[in-house]
C-alpha positions as CSV (number, residue, x, y, z in Angstrom):
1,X,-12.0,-4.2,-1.0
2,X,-9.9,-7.3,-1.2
3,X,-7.5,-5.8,-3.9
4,X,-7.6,-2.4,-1.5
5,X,-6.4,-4.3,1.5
6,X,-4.1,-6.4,-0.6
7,X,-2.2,-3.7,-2.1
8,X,-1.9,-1.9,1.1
9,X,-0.1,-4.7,2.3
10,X,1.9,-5.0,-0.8
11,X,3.4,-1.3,-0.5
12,X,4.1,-1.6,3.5
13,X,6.2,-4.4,2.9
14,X,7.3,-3.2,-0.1
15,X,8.5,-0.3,1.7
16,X,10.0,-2.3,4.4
17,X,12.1,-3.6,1.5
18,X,10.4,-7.4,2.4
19,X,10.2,-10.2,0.0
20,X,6.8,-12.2,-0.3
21,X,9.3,-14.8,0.5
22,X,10.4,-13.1,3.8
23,X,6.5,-11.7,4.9
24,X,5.1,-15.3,4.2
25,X,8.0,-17.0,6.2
26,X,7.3,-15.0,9.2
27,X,3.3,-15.2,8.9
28,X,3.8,-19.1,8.4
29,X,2.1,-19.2,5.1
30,X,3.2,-19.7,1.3
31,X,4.3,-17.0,-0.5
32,X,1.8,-17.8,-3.2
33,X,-0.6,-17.2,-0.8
34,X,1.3,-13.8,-0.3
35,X,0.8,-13.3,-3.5
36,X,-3.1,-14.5,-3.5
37,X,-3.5,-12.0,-0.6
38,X,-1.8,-9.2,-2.5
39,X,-4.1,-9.2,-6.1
40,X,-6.7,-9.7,-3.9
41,X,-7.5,-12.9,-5.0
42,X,-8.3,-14.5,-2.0
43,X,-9.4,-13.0,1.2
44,X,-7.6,-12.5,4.3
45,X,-9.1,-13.3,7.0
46,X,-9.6,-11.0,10.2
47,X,-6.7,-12.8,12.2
48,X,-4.8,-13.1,9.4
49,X,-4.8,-10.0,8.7
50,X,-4.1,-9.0,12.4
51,X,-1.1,-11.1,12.5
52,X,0.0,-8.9,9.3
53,X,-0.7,-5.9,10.8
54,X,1.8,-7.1,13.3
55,X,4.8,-8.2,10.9
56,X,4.7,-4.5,8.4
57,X,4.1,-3.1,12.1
58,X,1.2,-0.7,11.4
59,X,-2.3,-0.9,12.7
60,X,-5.0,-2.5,11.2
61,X,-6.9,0.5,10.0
62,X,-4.5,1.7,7.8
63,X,-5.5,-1.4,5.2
64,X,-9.0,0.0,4.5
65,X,-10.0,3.5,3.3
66,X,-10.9,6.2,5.2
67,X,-14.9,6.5,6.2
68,X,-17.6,9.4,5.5
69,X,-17.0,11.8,7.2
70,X,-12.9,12.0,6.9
71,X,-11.4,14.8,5.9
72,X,-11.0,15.8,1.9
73,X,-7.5,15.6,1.9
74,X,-7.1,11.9,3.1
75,X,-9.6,10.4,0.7
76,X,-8.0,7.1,-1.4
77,X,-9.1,7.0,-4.8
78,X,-11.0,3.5,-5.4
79,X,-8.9,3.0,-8.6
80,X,-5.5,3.1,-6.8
81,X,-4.8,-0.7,-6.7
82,X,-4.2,-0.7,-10.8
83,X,-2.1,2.5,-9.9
84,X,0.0,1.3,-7.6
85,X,0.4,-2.0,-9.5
86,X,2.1,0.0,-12.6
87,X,4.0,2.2,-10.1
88,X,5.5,-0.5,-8.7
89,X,6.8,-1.8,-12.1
90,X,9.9,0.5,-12.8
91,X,12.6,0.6,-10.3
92,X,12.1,4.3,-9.9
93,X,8.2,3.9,-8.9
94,X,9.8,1.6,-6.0
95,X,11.8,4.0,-5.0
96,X,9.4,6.6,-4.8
97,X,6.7,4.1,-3.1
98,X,8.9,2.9,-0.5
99,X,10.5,6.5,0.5
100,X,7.4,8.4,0.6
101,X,5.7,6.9,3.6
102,X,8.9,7.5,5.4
103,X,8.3,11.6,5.6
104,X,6.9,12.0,8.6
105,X,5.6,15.6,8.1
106,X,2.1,15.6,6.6
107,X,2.2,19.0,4.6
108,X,5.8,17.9,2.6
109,X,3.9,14.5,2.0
110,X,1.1,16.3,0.5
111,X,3.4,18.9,-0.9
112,X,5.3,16.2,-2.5
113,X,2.1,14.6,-3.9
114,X,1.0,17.8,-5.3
115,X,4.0,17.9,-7.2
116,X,3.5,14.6,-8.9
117,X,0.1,14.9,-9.6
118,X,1.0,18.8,-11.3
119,X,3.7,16.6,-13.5
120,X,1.6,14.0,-14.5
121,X,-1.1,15.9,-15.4
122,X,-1.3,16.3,-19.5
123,X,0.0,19.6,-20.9
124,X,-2.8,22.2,-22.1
């Protein structure tokens, strides 16, 4: 869960198009503990993680998964950390992962991820 929540935070501000630098200047904090926070290697704490929530400017709930009883469709796959890690490598991956939260309609975002997943799937 600490990776989950880690890498959550590291594609909002990624997104945002915020340093560690800048995130851990305006929490007060290192940004080796940004980056300690971000691999999950060390926990954020609940206040912590609130005053977070308040810099990327999204609620709280959006770093965890969704619980039982959520619908199919918004599910996170547990193994998406390591994804999102090697998406985040190339310059186009950034691109893609700090656009996509920006469309706003639901059905082009899933639209759009249908069309990756159909690409990266291997050919038959």
């Amino acid at each position: 869960m600490d990776a989950f929540v880690g890498a959550r935070i590291a594609l909002r501000r990624s997104a945002l198009g915020l340093s560690q630098t800048a995130l851990a200047t305006r929490l007060g904090i290192s940004f080796q503990q940004v980056q300690k926070y971000e691999r999950g290697t060390n926990r954020i704490s609940a206040s912590r993680l609130h005053a977070v929530a308040d810099v990327l400017g999204m609620p709280i709930t959006a770093f965890f998964p969704q619980t039982e009883g959520a619908n199919s469709q918004d599910t996170i796959d547990p193994d998406w950390p390591a994804g999102l890690r090697f998406m985040s490598a190339t310059a186009e991956g950034q691109a893609v992962a700090a656009s996509f939260p920006l469309i706003t309609d639901r059905a082009l975002r899933q639209a759009v991820a249908t069309i990756v997943q159909a690409l990266a799937a291997p050919a038959s």
